[in-house]
mmCIF file of the N, C-alpha and C atoms, coordinates in Angstrom:
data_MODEL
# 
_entry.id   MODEL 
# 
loop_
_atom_site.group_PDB 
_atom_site.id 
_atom_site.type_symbol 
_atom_site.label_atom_id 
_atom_site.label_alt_id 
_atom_site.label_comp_id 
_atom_site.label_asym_id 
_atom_site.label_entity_id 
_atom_site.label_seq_id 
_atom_site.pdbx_PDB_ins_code 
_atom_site.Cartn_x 
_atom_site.Cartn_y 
_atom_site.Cartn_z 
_atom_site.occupancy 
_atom_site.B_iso_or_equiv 
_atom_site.pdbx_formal_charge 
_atom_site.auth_seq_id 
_atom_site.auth_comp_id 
_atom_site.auth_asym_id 
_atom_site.auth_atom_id 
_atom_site.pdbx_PDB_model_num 
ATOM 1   N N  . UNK A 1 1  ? -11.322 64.309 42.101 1.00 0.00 ? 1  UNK A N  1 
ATOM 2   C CA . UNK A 1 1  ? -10.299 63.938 41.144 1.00 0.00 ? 1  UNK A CA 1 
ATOM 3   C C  . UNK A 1 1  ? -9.243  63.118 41.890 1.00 0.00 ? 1  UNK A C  1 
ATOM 4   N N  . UNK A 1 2  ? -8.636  62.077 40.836 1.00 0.00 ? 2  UNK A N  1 
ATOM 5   C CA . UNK A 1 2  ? -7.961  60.783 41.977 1.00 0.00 ? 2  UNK A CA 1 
ATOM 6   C C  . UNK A 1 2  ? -6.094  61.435 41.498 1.00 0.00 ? 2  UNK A C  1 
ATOM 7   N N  . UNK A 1 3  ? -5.236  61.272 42.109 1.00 0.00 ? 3  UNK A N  1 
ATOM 8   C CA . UNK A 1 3  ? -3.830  61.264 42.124 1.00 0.00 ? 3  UNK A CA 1 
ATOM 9   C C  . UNK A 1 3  ? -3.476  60.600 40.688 1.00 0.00 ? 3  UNK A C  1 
ATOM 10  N N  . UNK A 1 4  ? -2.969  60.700 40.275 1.00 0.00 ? 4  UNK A N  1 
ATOM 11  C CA . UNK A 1 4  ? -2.630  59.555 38.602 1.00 0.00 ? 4  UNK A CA 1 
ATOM 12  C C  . UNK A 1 4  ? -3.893  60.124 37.570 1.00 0.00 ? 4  UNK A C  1 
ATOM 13  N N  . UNK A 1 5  ? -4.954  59.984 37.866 1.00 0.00 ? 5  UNK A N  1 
ATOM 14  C CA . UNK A 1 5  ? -5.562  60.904 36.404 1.00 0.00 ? 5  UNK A CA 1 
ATOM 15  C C  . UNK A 1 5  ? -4.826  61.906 35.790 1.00 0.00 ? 5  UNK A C  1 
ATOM 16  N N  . UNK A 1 6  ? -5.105  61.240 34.365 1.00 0.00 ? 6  UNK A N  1 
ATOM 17  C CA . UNK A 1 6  ? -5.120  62.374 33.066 1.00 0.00 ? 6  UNK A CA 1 
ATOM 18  C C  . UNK A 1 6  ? -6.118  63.086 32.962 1.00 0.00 ? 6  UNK A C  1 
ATOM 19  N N  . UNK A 1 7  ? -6.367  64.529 33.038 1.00 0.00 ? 7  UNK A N  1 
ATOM 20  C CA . UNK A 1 7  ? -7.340  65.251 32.178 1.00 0.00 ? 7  UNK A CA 1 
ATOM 21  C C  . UNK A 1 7  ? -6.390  66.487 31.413 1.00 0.00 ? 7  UNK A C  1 
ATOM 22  N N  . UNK A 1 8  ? -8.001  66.781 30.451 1.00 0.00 ? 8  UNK A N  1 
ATOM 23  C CA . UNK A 1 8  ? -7.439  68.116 29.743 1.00 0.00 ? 8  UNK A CA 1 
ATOM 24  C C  . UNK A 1 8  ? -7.927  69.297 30.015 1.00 0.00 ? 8  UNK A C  1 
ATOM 25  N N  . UNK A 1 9  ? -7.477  70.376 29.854 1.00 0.00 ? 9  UNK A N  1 
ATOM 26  C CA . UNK A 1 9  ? -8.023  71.310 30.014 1.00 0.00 ? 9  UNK A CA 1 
ATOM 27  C C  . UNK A 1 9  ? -9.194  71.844 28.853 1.00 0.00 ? 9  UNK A C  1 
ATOM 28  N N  . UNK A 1 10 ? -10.616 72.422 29.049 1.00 0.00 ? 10 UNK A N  1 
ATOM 29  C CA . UNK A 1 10 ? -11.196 72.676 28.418 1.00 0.00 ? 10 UNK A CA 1 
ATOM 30  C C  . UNK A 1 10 ? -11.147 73.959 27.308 1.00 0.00 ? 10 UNK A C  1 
ATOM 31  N N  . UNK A 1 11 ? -10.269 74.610 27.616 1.00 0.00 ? 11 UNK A N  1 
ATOM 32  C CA . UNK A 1 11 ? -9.805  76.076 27.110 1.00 0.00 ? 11 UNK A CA 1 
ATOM 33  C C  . UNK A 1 11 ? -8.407  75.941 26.579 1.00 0.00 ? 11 UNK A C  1 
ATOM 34  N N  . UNK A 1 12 ? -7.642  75.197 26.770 1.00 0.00 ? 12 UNK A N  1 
ATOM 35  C CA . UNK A 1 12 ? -6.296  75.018 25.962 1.00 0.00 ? 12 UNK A CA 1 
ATOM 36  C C  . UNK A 1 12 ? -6.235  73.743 25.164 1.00 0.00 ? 12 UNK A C  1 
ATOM 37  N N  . UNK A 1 13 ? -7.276  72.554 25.741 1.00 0.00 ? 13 UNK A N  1 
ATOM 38  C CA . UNK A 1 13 ? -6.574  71.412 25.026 1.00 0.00 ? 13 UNK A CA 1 
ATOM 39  C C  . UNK A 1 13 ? -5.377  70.335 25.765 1.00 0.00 ? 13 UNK A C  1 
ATOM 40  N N  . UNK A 1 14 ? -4.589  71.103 26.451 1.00 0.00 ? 14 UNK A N  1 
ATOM 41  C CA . UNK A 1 14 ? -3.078  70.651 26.904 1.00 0.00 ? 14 UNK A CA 1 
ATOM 42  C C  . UNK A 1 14 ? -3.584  69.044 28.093 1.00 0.00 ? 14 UNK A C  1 
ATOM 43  N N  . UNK A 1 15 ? -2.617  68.332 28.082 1.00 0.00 ? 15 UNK A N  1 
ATOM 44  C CA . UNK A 1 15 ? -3.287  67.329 29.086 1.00 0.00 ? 15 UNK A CA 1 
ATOM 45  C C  . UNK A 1 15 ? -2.447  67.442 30.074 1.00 0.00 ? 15 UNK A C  1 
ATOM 46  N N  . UNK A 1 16 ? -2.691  66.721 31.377 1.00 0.00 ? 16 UNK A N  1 
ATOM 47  C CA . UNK A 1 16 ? -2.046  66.771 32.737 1.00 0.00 ? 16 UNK A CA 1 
ATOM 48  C C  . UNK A 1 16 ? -2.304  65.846 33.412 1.00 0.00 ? 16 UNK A C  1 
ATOM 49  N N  . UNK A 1 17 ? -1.199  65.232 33.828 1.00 0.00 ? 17 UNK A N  1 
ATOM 50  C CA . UNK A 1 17 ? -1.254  63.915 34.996 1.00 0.00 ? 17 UNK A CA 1 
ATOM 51  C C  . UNK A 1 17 ? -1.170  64.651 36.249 1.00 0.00 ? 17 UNK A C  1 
ATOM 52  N N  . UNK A 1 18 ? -2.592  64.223 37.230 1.00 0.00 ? 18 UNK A N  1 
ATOM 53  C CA . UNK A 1 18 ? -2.780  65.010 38.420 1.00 0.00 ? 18 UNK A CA 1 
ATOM 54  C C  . UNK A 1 18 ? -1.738  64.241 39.793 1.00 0.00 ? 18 UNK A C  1 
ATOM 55  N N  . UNK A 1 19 ? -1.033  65.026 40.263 1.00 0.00 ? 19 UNK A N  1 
ATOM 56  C CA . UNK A 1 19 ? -0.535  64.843 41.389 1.00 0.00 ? 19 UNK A CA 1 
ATOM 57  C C  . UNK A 1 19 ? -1.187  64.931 42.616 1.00 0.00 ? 19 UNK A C  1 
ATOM 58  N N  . UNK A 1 20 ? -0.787  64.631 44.156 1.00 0.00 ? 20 UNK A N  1 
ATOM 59  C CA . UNK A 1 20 ? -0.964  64.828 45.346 1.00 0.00 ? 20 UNK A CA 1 
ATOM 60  C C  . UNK A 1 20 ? -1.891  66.715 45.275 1.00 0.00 ? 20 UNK A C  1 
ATOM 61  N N  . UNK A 1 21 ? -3.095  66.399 46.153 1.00 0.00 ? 21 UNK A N  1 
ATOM 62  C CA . UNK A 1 21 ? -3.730  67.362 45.820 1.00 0.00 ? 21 UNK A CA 1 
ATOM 63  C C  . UNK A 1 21 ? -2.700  68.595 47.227 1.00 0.00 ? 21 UNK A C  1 
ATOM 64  N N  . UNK A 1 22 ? -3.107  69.655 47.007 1.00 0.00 ? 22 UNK A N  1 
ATOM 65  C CA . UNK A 1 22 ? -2.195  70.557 47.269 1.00 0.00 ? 22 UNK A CA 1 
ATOM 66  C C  . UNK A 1 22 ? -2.956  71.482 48.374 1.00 0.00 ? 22 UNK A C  1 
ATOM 67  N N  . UNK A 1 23 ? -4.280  71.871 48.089 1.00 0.00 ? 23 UNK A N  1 
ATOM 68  C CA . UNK A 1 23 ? -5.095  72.722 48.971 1.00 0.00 ? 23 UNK A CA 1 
ATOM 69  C C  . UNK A 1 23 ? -6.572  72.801 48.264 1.00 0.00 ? 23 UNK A C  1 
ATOM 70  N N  . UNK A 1 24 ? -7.052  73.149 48.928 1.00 0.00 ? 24 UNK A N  1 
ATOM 71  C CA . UNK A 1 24 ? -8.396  73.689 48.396 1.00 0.00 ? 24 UNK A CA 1 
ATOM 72  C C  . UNK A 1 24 ? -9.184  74.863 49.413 1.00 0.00 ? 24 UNK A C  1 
ATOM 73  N N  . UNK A 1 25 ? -10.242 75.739 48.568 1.00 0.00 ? 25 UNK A N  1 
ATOM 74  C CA . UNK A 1 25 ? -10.551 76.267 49.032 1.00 0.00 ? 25 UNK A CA 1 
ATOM 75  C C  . UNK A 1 25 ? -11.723 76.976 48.143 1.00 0.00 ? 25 UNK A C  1 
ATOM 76  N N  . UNK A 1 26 ? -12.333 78.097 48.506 1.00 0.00 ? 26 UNK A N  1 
ATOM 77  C CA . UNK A 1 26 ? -13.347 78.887 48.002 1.00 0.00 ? 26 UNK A CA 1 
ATOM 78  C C  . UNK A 1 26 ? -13.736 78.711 46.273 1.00 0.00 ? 26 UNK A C  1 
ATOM 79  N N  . UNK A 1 27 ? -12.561 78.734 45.678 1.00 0.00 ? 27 UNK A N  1 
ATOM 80  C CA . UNK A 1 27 ? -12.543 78.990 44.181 1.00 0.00 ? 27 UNK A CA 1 
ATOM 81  C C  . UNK A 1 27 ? -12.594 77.398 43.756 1.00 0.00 ? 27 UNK A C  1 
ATOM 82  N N  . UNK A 1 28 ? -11.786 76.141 44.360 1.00 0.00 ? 28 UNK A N  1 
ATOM 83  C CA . UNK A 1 28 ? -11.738 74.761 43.718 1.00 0.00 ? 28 UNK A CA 1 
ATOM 84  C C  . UNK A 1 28 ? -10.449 73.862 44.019 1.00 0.00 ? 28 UNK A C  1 
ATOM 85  N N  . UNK A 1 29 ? -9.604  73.716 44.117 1.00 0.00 ? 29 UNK A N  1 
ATOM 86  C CA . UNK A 1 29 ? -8.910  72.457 44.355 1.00 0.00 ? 29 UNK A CA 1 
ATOM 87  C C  . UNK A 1 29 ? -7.455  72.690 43.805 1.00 0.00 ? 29 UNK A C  1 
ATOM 88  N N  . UNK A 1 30 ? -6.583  72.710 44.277 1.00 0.00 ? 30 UNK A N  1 
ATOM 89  C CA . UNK A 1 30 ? -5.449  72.664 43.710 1.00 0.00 ? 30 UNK A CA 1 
ATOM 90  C C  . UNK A 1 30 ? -4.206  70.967 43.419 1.00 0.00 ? 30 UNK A C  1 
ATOM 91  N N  . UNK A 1 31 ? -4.045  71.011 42.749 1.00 0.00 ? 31 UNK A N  1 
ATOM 92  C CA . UNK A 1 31 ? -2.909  69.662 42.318 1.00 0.00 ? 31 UNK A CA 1 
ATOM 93  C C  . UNK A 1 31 ? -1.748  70.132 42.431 1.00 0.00 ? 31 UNK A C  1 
ATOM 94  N N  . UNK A 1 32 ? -0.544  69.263 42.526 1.00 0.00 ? 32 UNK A N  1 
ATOM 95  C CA . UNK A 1 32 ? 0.443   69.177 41.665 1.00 0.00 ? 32 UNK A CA 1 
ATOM 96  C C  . UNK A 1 32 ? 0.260   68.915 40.648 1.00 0.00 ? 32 UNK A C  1 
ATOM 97  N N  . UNK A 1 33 ? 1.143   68.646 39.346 1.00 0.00 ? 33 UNK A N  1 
ATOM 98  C CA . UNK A 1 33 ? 0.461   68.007 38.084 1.00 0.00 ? 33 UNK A CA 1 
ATOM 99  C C  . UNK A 1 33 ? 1.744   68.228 37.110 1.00 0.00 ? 33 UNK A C  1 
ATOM 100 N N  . UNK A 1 34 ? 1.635   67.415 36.087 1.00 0.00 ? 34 UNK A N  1 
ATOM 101 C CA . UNK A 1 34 ? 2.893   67.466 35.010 1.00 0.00 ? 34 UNK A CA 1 
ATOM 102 C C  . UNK A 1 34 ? 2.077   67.499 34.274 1.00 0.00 ? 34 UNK A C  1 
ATOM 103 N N  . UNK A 1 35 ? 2.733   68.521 32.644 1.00 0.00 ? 35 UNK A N  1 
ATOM 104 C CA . UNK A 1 35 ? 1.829   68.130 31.353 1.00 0.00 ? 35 UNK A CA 1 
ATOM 105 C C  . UNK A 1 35 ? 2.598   66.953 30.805 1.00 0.00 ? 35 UNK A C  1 
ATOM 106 N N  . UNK A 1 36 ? 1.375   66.179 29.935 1.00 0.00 ? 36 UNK A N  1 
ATOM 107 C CA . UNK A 1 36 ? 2.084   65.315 29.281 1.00 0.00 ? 36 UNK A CA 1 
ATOM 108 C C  . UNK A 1 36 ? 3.244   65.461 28.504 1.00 0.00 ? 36 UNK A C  1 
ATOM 109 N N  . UNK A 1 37 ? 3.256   66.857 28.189 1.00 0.00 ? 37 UNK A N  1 
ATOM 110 C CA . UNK A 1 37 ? 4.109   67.032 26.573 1.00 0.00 ? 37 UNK A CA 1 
ATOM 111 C C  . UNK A 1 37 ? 5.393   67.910 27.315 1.00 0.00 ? 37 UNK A C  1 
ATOM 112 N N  . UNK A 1 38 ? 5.285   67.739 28.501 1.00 0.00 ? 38 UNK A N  1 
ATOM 113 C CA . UNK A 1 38 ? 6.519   68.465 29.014 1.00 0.00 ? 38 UNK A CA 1 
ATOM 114 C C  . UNK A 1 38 ? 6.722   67.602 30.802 1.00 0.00 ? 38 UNK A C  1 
ATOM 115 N N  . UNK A 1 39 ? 8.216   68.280 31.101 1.00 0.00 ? 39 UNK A N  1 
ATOM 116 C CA . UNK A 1 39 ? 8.393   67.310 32.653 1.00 0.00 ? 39 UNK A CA 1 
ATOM 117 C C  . UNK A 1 39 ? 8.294   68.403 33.408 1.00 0.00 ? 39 UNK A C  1 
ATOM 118 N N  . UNK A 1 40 ? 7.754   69.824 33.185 1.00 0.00 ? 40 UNK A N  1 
ATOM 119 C CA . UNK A 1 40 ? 7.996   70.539 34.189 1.00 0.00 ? 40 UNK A CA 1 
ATOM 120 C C  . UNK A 1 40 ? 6.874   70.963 35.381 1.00 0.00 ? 40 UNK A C  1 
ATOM 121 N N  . UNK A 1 41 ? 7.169   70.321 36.770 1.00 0.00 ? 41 UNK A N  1 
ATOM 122 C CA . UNK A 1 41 ? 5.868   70.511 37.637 1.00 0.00 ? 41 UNK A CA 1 
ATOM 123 C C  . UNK A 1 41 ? 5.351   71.608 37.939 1.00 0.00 ? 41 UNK A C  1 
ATOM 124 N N  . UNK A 1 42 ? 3.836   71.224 37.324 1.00 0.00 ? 42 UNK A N  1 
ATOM 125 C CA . UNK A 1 42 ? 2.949   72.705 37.721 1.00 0.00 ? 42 UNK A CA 1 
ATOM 126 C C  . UNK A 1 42 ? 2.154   72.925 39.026 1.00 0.00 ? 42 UNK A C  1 
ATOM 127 N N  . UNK A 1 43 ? 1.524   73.561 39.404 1.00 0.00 ? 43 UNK A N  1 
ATOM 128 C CA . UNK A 1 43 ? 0.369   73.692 39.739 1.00 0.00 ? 43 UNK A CA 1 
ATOM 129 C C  . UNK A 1 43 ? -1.020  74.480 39.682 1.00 0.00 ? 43 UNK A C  1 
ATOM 130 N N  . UNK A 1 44 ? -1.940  73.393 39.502 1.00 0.00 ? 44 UNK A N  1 
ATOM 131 C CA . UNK A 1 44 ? -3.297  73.026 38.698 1.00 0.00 ? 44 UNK A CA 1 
ATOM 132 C C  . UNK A 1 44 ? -4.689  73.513 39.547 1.00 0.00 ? 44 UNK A C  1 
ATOM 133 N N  . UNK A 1 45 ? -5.265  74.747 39.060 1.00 0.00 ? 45 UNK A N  1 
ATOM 134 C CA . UNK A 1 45 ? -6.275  74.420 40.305 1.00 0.00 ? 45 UNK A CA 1 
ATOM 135 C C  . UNK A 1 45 ? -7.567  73.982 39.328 1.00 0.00 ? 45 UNK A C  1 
ATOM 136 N N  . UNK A 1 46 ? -8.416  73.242 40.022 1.00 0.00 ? 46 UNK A N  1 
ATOM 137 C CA . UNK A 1 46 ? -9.798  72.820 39.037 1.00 0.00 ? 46 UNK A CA 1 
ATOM 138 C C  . UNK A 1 46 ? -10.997 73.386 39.805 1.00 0.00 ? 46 UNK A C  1 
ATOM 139 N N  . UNK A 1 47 ? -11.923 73.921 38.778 1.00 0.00 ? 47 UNK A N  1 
ATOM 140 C CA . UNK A 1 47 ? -13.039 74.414 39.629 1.00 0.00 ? 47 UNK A CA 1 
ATOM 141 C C  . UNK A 1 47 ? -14.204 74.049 38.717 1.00 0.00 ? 47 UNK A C  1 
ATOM 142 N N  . UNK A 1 48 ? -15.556 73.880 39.517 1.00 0.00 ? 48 UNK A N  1 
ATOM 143 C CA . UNK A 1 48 ? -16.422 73.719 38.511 1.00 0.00 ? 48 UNK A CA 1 
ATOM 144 C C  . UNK A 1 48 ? -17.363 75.053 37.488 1.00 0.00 ? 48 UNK A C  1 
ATOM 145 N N  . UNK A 1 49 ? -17.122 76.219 38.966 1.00 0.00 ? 49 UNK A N  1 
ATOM 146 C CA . UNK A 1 49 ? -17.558 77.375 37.901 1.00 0.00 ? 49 UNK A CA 1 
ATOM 147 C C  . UNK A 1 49 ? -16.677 78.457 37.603 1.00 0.00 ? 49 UNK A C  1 
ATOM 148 N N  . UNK A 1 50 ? -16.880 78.455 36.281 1.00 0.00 ? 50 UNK A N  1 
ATOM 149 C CA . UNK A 1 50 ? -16.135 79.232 35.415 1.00 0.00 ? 50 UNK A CA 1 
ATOM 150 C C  . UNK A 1 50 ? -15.886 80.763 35.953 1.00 0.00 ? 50 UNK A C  1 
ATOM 151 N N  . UNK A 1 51 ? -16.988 80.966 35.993 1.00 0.00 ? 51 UNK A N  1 
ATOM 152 C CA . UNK A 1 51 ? -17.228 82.352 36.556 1.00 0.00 ? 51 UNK A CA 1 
ATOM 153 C C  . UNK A 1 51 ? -16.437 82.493 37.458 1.00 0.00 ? 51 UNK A C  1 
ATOM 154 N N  . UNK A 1 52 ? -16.372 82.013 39.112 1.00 0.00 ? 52 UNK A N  1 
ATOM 155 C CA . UNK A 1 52 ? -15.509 82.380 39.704 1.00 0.00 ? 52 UNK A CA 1 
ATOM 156 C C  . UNK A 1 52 ? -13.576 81.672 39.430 1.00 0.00 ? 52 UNK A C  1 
ATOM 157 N N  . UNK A 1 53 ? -13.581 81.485 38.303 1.00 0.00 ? 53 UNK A N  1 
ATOM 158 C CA . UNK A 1 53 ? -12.013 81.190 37.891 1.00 0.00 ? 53 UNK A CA 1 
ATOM 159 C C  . UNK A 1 53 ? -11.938 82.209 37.480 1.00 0.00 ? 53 UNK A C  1 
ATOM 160 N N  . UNK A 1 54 ? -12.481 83.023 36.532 1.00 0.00 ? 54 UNK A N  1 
ATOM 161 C CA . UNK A 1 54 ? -12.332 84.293 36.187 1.00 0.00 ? 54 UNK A CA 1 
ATOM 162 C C  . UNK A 1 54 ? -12.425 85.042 36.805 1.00 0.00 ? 54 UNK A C  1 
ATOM 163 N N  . UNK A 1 55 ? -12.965 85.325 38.143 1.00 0.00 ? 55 UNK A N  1 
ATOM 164 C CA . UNK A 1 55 ? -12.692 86.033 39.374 1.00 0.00 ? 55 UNK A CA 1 
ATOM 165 C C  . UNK A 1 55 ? -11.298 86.358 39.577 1.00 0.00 ? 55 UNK A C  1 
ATOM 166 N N  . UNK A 1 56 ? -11.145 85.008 40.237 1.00 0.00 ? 56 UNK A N  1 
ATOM 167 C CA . UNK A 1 56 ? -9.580  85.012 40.682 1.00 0.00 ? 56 UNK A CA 1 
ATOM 168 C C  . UNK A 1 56 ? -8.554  85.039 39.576 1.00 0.00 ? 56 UNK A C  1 
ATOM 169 N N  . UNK A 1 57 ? -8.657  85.108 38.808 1.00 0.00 ? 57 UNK A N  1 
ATOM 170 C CA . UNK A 1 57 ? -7.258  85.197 37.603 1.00 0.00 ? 57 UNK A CA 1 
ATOM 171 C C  . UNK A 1 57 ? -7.531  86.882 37.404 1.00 0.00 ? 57 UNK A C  1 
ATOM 172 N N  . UNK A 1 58 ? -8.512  87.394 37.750 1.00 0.00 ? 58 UNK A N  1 
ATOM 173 C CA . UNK A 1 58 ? -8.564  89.023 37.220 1.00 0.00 ? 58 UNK A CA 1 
ATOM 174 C C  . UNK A 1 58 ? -8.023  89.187 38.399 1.00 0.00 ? 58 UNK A C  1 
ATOM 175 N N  . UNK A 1 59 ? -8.338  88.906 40.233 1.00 0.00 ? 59 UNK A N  1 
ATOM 176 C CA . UNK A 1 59 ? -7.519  89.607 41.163 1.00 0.00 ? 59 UNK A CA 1 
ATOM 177 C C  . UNK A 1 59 ? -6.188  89.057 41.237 1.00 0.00 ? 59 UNK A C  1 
ATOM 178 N N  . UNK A 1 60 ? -5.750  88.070 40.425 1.00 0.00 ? 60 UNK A N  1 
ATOM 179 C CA . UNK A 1 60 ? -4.008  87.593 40.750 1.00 0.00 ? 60 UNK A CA 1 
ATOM 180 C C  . UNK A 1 60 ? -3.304  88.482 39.825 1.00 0.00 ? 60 UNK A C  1 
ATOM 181 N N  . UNK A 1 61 ? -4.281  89.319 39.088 1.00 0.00 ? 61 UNK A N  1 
ATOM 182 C CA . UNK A 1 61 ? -3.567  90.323 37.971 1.00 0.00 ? 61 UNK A CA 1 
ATOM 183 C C  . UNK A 1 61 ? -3.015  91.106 38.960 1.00 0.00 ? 61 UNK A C  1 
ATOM 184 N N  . UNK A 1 62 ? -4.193  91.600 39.245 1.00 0.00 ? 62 UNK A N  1 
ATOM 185 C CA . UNK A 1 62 ? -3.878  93.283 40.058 1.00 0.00 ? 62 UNK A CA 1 
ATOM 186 C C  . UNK A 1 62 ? -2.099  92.940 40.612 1.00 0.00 ? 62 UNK A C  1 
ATOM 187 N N  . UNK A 1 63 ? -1.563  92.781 41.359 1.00 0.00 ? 63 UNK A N  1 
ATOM 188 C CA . UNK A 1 63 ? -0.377  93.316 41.812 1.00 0.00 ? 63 UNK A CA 1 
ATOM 189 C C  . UNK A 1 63 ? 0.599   92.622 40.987 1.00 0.00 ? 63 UNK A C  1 
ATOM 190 N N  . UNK A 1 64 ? 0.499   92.268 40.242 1.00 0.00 ? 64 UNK A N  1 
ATOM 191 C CA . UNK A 1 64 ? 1.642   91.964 39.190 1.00 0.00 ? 64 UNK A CA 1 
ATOM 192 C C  . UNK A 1 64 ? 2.785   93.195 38.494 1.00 0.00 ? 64 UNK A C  1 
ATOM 193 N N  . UNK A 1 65 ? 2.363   94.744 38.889 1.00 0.00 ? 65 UNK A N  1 
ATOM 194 C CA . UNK A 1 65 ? 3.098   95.524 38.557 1.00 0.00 ? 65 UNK A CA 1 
ATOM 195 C C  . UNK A 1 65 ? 3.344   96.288 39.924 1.00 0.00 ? 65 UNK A C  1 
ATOM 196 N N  . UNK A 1 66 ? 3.470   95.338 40.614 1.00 0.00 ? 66 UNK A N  1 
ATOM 197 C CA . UNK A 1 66 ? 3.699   96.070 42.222 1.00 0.00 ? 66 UNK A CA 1 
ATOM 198 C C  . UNK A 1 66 ? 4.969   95.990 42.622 1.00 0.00 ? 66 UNK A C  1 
ATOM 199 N N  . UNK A 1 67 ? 5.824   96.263 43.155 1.00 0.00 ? 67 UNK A N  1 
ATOM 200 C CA . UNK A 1 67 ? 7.191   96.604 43.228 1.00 0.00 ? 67 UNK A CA 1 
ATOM 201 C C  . UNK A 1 67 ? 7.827   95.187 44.343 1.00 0.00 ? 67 UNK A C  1 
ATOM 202 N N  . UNK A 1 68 ? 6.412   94.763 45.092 1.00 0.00 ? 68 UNK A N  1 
ATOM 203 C CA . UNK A 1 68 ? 6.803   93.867 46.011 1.00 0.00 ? 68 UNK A CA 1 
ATOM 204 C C  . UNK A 1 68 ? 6.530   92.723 45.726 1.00 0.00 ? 68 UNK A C  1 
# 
């Protein structure tokens, strides 16, 4: 994926101008990125299998009610 592409996401719809890529690793690729319909900078990771995105979004749950 090139710096300045638009894509959308396949599960929301929402679009995003991809920024300077950020890291990558095991799961797929991370961006900077703005949505079109808003100015606030995100960051985007893209992967090609689904399966392991749903991996990692179930373990970024777990400590979300952790005190630290």
């Amino acid at each position: 994926m090139n710096t300045g592409a638009v894509i959308a996401s396949p599960d929301t719809g929402e679009w995003y101008l991809l920024g300077e890529e950020l890291g990558a690793g095991g799961f797929g690729v991370a961006f900077g990125c703005t949505p079109l319909d808003d100015d606030r900078p995100l960051c985007l990771k893209l992967t090609m299998a689904q399966e392991s995105w749903r991996r990692e979004t179930n373990l970024a749950e777990l400590p979300r009610d952790h005190a630290r």
